[in-house]
C-alpha positions as CSV (number, residue, x, y, z in Angstrom):
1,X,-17.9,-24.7,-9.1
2,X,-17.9,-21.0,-7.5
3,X,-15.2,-18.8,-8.8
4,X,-12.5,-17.9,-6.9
5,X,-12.3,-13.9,-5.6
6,X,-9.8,-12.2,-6.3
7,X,-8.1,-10.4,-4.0
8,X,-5.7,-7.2,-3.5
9,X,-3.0,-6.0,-1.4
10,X,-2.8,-2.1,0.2
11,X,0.8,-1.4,0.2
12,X,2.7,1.8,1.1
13,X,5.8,2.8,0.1
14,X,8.0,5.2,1.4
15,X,11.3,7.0,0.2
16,X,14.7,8.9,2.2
17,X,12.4,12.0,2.7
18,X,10.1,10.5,4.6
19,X,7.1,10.9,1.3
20,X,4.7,8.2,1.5
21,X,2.6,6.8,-1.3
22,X,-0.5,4.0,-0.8
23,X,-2.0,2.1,-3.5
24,X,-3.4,-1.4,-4.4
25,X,-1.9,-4.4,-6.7
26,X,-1.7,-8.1,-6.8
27,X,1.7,-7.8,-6.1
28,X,3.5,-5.6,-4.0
29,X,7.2,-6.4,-4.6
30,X,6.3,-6.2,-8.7
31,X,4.6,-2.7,-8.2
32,X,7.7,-1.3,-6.1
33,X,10.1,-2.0,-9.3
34,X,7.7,-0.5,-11.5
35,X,8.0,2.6,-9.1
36,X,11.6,2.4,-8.7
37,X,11.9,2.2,-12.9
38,X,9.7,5.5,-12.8
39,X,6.4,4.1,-14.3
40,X,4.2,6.0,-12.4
41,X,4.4,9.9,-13.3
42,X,3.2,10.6,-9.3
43,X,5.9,9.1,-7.8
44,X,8.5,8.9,-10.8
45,X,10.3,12.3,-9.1
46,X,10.4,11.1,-5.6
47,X,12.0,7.6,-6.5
48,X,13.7,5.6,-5.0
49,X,11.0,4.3,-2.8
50,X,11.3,0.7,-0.3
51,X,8.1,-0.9,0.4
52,X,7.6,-0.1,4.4
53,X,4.3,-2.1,4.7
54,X,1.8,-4.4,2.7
55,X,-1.7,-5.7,4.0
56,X,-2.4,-9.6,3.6
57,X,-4.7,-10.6,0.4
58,X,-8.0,-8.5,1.1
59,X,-11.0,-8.1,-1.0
60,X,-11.9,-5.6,-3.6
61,X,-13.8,-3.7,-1.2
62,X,-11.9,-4.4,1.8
63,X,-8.6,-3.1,-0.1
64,X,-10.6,0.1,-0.8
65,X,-11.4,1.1,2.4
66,X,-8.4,0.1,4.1
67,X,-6.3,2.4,1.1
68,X,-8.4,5.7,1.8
69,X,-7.9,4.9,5.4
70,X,-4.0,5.1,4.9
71,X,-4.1,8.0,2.3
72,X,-6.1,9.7,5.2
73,X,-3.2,9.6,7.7
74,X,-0.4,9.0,5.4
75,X,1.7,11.8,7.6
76,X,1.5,10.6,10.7
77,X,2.8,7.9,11.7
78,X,1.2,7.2,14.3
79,X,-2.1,6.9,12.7
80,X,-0.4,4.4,10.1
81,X,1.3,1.9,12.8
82,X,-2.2,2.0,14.9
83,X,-3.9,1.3,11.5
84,X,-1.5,-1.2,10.1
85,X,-1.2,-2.9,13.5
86,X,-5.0,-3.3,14.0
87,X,-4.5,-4.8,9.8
88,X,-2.0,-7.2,10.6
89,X,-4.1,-8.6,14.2
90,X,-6.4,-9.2,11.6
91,X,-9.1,-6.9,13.4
């Protein structure tokens, strides 16, 4: 019996400043209260952030490529709705 993959999420929060932070987890709504509680010394002063997008379950590598993508063009926002579209079409 083959093992199942796991597989990741590429999420990216965002806070009232318009700051954007992108990262990888099993689960997205889990690692926005660890943000919001201040357990990450990055983002700990820019808190309080709201989860503005999350990718469906992707691979290992898949997650990685798709999260330097985002961390590329994490201020503009065009770039991020062309590459989150294109994510969510599944393309």
């Amino acid at each position: 019996m083959a093992k199942a993959e796991k597989t990741y999420i590429v999420y990216l929060l965002k806070n009232r400043m318009n700051r954007r932070f992108t990262g990888i987890t099993d689960d997205a709504d889990k690692e926005l209260t660890r943000h919001n509680k201040g357990e990450f010394k990055g983002t700990k002063q820019f808190k309080p952030w709201q989860l503005e997008w999350y990718s469906e379950p992707l691979s290992r590598n898949d997650s990685l490529r798709l999260e330097e993508q985002l961390r590329l063009h994490k201020k503009s926002t065009s770039m991020l709705e062309q590459i989150t579209k294109k994510q969510d079409m599944g393309l």
